[in-house]
C-alpha positions in Angstrom: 0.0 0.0 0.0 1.6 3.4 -0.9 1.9 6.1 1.4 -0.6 8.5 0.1 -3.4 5.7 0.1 -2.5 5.2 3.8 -2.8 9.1 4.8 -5.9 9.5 2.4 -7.3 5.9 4.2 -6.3 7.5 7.5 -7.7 11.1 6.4 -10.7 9.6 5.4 -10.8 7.9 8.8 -11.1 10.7 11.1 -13.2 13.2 9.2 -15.5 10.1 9.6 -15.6 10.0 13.4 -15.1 14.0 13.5 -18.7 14.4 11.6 -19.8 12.0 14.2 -18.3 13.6 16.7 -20.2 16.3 16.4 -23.4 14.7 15.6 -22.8 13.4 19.3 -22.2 17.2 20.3 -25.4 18.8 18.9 -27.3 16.0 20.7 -25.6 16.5 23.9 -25.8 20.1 23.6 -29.9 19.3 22.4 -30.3 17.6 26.2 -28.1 20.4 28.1 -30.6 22.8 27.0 -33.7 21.0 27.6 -32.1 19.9 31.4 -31.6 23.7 31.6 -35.0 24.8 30.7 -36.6 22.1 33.2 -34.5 23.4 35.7 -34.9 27.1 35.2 -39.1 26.2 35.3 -38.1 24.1 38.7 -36.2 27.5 40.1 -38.4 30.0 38.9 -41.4 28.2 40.7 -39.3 27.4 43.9 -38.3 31.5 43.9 -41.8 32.6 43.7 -42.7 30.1 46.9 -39.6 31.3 48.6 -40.1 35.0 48.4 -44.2 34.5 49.1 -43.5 32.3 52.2 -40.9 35.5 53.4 -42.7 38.4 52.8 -45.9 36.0 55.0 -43.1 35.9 57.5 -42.4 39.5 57.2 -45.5 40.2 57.9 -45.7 38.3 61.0 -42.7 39.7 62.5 -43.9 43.0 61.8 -46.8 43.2 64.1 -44.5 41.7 67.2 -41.5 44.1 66.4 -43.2 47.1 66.2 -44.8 46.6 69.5 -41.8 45.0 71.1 -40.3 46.3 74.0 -36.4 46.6 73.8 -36.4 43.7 76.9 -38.6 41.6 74.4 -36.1 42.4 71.3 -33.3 41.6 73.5 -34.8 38.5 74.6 -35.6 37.6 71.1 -31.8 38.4 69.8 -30.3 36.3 72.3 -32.4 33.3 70.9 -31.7 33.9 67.5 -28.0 33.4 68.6 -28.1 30.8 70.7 -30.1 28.6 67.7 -27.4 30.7 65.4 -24.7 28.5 67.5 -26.3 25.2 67.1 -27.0 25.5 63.4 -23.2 26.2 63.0 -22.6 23.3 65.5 -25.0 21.3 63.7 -23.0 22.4 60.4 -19.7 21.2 61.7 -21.3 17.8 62.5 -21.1 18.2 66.3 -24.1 17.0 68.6 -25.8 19.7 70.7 -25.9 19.3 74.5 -29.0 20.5 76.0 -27.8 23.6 77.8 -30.8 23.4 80.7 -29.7 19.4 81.1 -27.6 19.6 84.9 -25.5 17.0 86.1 -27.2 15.1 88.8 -25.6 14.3 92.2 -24.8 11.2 93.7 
């Protein structure tokens, strides 16, 4: 076999698997797309929940804040940071110890 038959064999060859290489792109690309568009439709659904469910909570919060005393607010602060604490224990995969929990005497 002569030289030029082998590089025109070999030339041949890969323009073969390049067209179906990118056959196999414009299908893959074809899912991405759809994938993307199922999961924007997922999202935009979720976001509309999210910010509905926060401005209900606003609203609830509004009423207790704007009638709070600054003991109450205090109070209230002081619990947001203790739960604070345990959701970054809990994040850093340590167990909570019940803080009112005393040690009995023998």
């Amino acid at each position: 076999m002569k030289l030029s038959e082998v590089v025109k064999t070999t030339f041949d060859s890969l323009r073969s698997r390049l067209v179906g290489l990118e056959k196999s792109v414009e299908t893959l690309e074809k899912k991405a797309q759809k994938s993307l568009a199922q999961v924007q439709t997922r999202f935009g659904g979720a976001t509309s929940q999210i910010e509905h469910a926060f401005a209900g909570i606003g609203k609830q919060f509004q009423g207790f804040v704007t009638f709070a005393s600054r003991s109450e607010v205090q109070a209230l602060a002081a619990k947001v940071d203790e739960l604070a604490e345990k959701v970054d224990k809990l994040a850093r995969g340590e167990r909570l110890r019940p803080a009112s929990r005393k040690p009995e005497a023998a």
